[in-house]
Backbone bond lengths (Angstrom), bond angles and torsions (degrees), N, CA, C in turn:
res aa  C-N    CA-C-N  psi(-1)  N-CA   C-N-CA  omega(-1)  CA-C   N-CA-C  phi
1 X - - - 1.462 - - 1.529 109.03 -
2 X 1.558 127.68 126.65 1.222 117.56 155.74 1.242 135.82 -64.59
3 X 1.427 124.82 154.37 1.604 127.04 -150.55 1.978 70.53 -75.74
4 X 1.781 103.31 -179.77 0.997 154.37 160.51 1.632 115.09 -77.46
5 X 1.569 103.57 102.26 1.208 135.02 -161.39 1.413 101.70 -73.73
6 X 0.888 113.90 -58.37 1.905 130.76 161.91 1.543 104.23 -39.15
7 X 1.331 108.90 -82.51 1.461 103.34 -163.97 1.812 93.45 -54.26
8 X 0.912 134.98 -58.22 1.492 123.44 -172.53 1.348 116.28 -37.06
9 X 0.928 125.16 -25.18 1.709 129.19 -178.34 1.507 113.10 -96.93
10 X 1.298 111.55 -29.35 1.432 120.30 161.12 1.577 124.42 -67.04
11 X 1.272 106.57 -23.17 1.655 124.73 -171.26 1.527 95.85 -78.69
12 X 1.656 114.07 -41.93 1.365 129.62 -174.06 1.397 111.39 -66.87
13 X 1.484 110.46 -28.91 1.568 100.29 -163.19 1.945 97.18 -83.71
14 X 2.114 90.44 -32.15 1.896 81.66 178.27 1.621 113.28 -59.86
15 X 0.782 112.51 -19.57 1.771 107.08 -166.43 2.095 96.20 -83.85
16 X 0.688 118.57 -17.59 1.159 140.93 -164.75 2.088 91.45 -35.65
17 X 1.447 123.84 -49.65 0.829 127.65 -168.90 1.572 109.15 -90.22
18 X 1.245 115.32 -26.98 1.647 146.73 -155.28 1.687 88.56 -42.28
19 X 1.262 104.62 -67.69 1.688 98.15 -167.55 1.865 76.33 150.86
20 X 1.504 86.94 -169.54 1.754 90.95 175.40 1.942 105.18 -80.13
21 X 1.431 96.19 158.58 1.343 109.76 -165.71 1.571 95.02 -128.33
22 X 1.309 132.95 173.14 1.632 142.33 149.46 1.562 98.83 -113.07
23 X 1.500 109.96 146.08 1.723 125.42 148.87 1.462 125.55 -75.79
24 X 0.852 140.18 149.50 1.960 126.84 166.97 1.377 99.95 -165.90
25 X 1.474 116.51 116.76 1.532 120.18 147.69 1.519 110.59 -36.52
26 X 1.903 96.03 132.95 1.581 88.99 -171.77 1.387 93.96 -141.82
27 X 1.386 167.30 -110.56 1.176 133.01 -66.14 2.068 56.19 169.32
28 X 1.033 139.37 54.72 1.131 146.21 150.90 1.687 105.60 79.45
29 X 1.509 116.06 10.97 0.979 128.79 -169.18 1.965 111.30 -124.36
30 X 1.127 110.57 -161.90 1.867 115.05 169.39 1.312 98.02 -139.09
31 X 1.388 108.20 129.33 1.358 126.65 -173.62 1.370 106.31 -112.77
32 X 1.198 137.75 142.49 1.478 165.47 138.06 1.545 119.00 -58.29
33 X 1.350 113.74 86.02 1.393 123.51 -178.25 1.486 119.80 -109.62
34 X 1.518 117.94 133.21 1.528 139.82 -145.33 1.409 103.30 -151.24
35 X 2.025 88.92 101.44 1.507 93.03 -160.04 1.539 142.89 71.91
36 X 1.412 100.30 -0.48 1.158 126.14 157.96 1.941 109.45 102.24
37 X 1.455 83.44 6.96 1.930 104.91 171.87 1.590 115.12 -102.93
38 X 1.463 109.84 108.62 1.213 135.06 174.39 2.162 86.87 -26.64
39 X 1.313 106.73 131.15 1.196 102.74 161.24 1.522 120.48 -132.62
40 X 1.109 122.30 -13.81 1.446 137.01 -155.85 1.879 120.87 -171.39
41 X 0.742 131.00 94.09 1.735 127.81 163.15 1.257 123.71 -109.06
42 X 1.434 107.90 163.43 0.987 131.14 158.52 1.413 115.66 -98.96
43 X 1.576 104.46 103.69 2.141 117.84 -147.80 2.168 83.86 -79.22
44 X 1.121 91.56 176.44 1.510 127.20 -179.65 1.285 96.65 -91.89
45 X 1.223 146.81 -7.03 1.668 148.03 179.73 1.584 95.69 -114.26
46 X 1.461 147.82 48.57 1.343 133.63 162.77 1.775 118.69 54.47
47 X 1.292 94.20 25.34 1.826 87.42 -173.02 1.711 99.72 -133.95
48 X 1.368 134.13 176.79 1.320 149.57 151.13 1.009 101.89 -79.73
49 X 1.754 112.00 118.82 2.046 120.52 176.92 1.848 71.71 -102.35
50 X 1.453 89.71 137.16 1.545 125.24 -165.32 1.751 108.36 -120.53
51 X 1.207 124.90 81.90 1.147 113.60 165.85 1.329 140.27 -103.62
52 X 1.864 109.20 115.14 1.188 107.06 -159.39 1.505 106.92 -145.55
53 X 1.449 127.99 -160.73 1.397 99.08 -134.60 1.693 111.42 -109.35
54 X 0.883 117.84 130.41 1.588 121.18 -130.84 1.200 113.73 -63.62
55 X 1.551 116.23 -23.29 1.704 127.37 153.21 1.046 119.91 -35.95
56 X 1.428 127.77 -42.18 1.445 151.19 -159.28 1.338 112.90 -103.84
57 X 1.261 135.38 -23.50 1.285 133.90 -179.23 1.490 108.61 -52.04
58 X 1.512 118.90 -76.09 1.278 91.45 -155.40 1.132 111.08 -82.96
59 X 1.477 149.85 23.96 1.513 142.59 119.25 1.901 110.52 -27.47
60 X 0.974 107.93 -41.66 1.665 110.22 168.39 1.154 106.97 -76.79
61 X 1.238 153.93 -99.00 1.747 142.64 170.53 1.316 111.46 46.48
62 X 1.144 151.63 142.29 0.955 170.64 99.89 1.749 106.05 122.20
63 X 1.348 119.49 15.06 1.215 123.68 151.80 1.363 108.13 -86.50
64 X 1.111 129.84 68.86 1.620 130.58 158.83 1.253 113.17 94.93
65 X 1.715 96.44 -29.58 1.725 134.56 -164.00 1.922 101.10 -61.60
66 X 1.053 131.17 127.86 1.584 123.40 154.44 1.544 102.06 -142.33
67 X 1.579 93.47 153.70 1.698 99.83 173.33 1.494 115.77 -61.40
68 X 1.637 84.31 153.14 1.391 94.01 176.92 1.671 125.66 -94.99
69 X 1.153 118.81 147.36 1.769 106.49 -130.26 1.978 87.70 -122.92
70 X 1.041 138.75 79.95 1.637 119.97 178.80 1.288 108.01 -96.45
71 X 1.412 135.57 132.93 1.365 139.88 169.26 0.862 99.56 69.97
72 X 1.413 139.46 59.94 1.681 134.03 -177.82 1.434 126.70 65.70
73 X 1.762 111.91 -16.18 1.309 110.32 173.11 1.065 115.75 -143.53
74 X 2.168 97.30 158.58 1.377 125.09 -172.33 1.126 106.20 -55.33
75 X 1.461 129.16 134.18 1.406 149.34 -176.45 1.594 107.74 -116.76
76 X 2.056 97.23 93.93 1.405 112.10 -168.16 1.615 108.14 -29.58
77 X 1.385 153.98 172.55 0.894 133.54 111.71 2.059 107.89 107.63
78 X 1.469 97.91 -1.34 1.069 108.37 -162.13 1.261 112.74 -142.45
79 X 1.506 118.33 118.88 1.459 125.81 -150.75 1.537 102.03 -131.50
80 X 1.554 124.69 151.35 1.342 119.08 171.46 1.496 95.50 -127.72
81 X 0.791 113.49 148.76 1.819 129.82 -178.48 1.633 106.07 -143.30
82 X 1.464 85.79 121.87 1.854 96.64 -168.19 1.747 101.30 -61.79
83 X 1.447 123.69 141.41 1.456 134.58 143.40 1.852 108.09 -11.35
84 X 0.921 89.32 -74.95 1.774 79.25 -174.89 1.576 112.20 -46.29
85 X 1.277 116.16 -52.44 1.455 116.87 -166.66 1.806 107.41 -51.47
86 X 1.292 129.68 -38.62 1.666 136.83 -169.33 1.550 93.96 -120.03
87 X 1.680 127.63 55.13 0.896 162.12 157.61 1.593 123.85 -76.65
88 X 1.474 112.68 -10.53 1.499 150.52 -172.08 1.319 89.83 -120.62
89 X 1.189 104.89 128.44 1.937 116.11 172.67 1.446 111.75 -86.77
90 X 2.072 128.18 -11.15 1.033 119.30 137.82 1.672 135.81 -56.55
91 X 1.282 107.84 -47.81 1.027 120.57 167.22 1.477 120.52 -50.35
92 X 1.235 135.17 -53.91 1.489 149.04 -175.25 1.836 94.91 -56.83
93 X 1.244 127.36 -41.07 1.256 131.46 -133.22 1.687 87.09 -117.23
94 X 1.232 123.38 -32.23 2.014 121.49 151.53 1.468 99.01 -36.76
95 X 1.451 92.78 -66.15 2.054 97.88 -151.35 1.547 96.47 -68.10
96 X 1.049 122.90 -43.11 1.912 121.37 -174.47 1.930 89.41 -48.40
97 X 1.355 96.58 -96.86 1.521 100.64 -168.45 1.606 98.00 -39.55
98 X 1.069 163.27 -8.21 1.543 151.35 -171.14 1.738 89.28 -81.15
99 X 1.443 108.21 -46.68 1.450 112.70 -177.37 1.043 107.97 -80.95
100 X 0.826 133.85 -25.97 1.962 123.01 -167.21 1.613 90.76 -85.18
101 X 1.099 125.70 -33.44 1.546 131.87 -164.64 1.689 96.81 -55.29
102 X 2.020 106.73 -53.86 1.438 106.82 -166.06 1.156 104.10 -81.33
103 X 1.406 127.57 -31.62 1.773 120.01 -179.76 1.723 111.97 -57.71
104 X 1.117 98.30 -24.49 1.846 90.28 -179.93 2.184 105.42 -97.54
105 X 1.278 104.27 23.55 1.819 89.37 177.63 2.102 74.55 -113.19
106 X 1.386 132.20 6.88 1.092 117.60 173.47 1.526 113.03 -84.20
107 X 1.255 116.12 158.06 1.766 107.89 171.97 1.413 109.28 -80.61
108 X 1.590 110.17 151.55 1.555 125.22 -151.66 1.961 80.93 -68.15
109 X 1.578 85.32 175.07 1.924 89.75 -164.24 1.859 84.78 -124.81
């Protein structure tokens, strides 16, 4: 499935302040990279892949929020949140900066 053309341009406008960002086809999706650390996409399954900081995840859980699951497994640190749920351009722009926040305590890539 191709990512979500919409949310990708919406992801763009949150980063808008971020600082500089990179794009990269990723995981069948377009990813948002900060510092050269995947921070945020728009996944290949219709959802926002949410990466944030793995202490903190499941405090997010059950807001719309579920792990993100590859090859049978939960991927610490890594959340998908369906399109509808960050359907609110406040909302979208929490979870962006929530991610951009943890991609920059990573070392530059």
């Amino acid at each position: 499935m191709a990512y979500d053309r919409e949310l990708a341009n919406r992801i763009r406008g949150c980063l808008g302040d971020a600082g500089p960002y990179d794009e990269k086809a990723m995981f069948g999706g377009l990813a948002f990279l900060v510092d050269g650390n995947m921070a945020v996409a728009a996944s290949g399954t219709g959802a926002l892949m949410a990466r944030v900081d793995p202490e903190a995840a499941d405090d997010l859980l059950g807001n719309d929020a579920e792990p993100m699951v590859m090859r049978g497994r939960p991927m610490r640190g890594w959340l998908l949140v369906p399109v509808a749920a960050v359907g609110d351009d406040d909302v979208l722009q929490q979870w962006v900066d929530r991610c951009v926040a943890f991609a920059r305590t990573l070392p530059p890539k």
